[in-house]
N, C-alpha and C positions, 0 to 999 in steps of 0.2 A: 524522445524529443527530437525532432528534425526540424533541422535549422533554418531550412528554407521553406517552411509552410509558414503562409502570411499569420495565419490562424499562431502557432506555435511559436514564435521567434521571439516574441516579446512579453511571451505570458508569465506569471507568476503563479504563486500558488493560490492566491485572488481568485486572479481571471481564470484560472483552470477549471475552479471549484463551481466559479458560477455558467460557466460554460455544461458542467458537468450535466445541471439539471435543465437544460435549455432541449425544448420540447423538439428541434428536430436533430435528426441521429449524426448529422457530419460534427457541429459542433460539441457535442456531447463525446463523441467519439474520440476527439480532438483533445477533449479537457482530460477524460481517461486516460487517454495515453501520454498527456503530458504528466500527470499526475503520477503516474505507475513507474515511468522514468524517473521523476524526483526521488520516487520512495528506495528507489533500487538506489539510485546515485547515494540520498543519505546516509542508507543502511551500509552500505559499502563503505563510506567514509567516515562511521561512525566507530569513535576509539575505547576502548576497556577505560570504565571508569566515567564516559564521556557522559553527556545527559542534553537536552535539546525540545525546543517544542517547535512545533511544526505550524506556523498561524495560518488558516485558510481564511479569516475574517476579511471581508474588502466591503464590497457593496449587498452582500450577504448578512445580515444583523447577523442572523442568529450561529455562522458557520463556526465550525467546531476549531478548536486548537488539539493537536495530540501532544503530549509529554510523551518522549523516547527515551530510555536510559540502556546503557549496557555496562553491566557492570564488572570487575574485572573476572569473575569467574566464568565472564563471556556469556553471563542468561540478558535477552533483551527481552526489556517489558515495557507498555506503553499502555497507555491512559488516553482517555476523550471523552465526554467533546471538550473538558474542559480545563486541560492540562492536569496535571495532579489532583485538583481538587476535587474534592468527595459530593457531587450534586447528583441528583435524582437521575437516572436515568445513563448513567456512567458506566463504560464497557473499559474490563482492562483485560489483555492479556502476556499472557509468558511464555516465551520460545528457547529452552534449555541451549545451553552448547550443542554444536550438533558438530560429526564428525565431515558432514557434507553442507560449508556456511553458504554456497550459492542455491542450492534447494530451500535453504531455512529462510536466508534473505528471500526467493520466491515465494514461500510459503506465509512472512511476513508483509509483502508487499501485496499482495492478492486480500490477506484478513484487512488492513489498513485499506484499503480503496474499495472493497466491499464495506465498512464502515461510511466510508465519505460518501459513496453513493446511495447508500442509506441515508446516511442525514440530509442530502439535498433532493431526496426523494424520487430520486432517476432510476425509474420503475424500470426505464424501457433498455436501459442498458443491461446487456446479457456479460459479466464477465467470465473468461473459465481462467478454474482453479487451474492450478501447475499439477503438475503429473505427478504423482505418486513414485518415488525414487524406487520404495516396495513391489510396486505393481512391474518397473521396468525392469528389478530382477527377475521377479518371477515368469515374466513373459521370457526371458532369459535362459530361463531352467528350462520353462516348457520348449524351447525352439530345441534347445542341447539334448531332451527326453527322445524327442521325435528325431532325432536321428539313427 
């Protein structure tokens, strides 16, 4: 989130959302990364035990709420579109303790905004996944092989 884009400085999780499916790419663009920021900010500040929904509802009827919990054995799990409750068409998932929490929070923050952008139908945004922590040892080994 940067402070100083007119676009960005006063958005919510609202206006992000509906930004998000807005057919040309700067405001779309805008609402993603406001968006991707919240989620990191949350997850970051989100306490063992703690539990939270996330509203994107504004001028959007039908925008989703997510439920986030973390609970104290540090697994986070989250629910949508429509907080905890059990409706058709409902995606949950679980991200165990992880020994590295800023890859998990990425790897949590990348499934949650591919979700949002799915539900507001923002075909044309390309998000990419976080890097595979596996893949940067491995690239690791092979550079120390070839020596």
């Amino acid at each position: 989130m940067h402070a100083d884009c007119s676009l960005c400085r006063n958005s919510t999780r609202a206006t992000a959302y509906d930004r998000l499916g807005q057919p040309h790419s700067i405001p779309a663009t805008h609402g993603a990364n406001w968006l991707g920021g919240d989620l990191r900010r949350v997850l970051g500040d989100l306490e063992l035990g703690e539990e939270l929904v996330l509203d994107y509802r504004g001028s959007i009827a039908d925008a989703p709420r997510i439920a986030i919990e973390r609970s104290m054995a540090d697994t986070i799990t989250a629910q949508g579109p429509d907080g905890w409750r059990d409706v058709p068409g409902r995606s949950r998932w679980t991200w165990p303790r992880s020994a590295e929490p800023e890859d998990r929070r990425e790897r949590i923050t990348f499934a949650l905004l591919a979700f949002l952008t799915k539900c507001r139908g923002a075909s044309r945004l390309i998000l990419v996944p976080p890097a595979d922590p596996t893949d940067a040892a491995r690239r690791s080994e092979d550079v120390d092989d070839a020596r």
